[in-house]
Each structure stands twice: as structure tokens, then as C-alpha cells.
N, C-alpha and C positions, 0 to 999 in steps of 0.2 A: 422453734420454727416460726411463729408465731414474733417474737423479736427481727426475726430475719425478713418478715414481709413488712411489719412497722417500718424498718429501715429504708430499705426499700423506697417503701409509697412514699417516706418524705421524702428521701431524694429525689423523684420523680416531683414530688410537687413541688419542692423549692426551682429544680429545673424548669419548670414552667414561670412560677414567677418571676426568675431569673429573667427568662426569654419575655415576657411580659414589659418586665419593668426596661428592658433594654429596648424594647420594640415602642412604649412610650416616649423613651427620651433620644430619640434619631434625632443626630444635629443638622435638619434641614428643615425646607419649612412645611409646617405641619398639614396641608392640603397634598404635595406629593405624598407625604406619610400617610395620610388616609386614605389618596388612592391607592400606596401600595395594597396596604391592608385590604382595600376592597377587593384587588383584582387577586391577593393572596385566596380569598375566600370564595370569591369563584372558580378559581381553578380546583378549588378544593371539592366542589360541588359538579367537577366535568369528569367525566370518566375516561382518564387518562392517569390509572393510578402509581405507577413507576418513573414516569417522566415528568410529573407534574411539578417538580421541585426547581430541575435546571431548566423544564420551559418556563415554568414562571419568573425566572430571574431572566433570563432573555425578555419575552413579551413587555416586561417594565422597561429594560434598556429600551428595548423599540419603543414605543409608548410615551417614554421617559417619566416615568414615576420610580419613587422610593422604590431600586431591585432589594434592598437588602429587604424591608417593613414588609414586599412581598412573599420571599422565601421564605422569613421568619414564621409570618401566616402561614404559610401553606406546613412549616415543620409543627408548629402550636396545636394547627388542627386537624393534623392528621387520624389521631383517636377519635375523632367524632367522624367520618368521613363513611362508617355504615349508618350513622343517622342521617346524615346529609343524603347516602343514595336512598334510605328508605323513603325521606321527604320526596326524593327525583321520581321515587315511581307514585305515591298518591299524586302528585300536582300533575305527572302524565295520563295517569287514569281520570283523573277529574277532569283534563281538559280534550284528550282523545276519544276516552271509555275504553274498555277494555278489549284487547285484540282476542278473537274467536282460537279457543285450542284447535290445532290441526285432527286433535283425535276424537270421533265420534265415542260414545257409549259403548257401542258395539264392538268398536275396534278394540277397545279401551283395554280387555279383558284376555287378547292375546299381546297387550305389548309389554314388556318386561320396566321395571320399575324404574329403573335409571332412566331409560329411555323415555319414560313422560314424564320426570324431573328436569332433564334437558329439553325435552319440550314445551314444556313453560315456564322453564326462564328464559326463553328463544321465546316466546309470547310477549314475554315483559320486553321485551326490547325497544318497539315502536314509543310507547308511553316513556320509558325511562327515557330513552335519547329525548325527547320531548319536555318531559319535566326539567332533565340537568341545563339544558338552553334556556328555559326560563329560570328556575334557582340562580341559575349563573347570572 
């Protein structure tokens, strides 16, 4: 078992530097390339998590930067993309503060458990959309 996850994680990793070293050597000139890459990693950073691959290769055609150096970002960094929103909600809370839970104390204690799980991450909301505009 244990052989089978070795295998595995290198394949995954050589796929990465594969997509790496490919995404280094775009035969164009390397300022479109860097914008692609930048505008790859803000999209990675917006919360737009299923469409984020084929809008990003559109918004570069618009734009006209590296589509491909962008998609590639956005496929590279997809794995990190809960670290990305966790950063999107401290820099929203740092710079909004945090939105007031809808439930008092009081209430607190006839509402059932789910329902004030969804109620604040329905809190997180204001800061996140906030922080991912600046990230981005």
C-alpha cells in the first residue's frame, strides 16, 4: 500500500514539474508570460471555483496575454486554492472587521447545529468577497 502511494505522489510531482518547466519555456516573450502567470493566479485567488480555468484562458485572449502560461497557472495552483481563500478571509477581516453573527446568545440555544454553521459562513461572506478583490 504504502509502494502504491510512493507511486503515486511522484507521479504527481513529476506532473507538476513537468507543467512548471513547460510553463517556463512559452515561446513568446516573456512579459506576456509573466502576465499570464499573474492573471493565472488571481483567478486562482477569486471565487469562481469551476469556471476559473476556461475564464481564465478567455480573459488573457481579451487582455491579450500568454492564454496558455495563464490556464497552466490556474491547473498548477489549484491544490493550494484553500490556502488562497483562507488568506481571502484574514485580509477581509483585517481590513472590514468582522460581520456581527445574526444570532444572539439567547437564540443561540434553540437553533439547531447546521443552521449556525451556515450562518457563519453566510457571515464570512462580506470580508471574503473583500479580501479575494484585494488577493487578486
Amino acid at each position: 500500500m504504502a509502494n502504491i502511494i510512493s507511486k503515486l505522489f511522484c507521479k504527481c510531482k513529476d506532473a507538476c514539474k513537468d507543467s512548471y518547466h513547460r510553463l517556463l519555456n512559452l515561446p513568446e516573450a516573456p512579459q506576456k508570460v509573466a502576465q499570464g502567470i499573474a492573471l493565472g493566479v488571481a483567478f486562482d485567488f477569486l471565487p469562481v471555483p469551476f469556471i476559473s480555468i476556461p475564464l481564465s484562458f478567455l480573459v488573457a485572449k481579451l487582455v491579450r496575454v500568454h492564454a496558455v502560461a495563464a490556464t497552466l497557472t490556474v491547473c498548477l495552483f489549484k491544490p493550494v486554492v484553500p490556502l488562497f481563500f483562507t488568506l481571502n478571509i484574514f485580509m477581509g477581516k483585517l481590513l472590514v472587521g468582522t460581520v456581527p453573527s445574526p444570532i444572539t446568545p439567547k437564540l443561540a440555544q434553540s437553533v439547531p447545529i447546521f443552521t449556525k454553521a451556515i450562518l457563519k459562513i453566510k457571515a464570512l461572506g462580506f470580508p471574503f468577497l473583500v479580501g479575494s478583490v484585494i488577493n487578486a
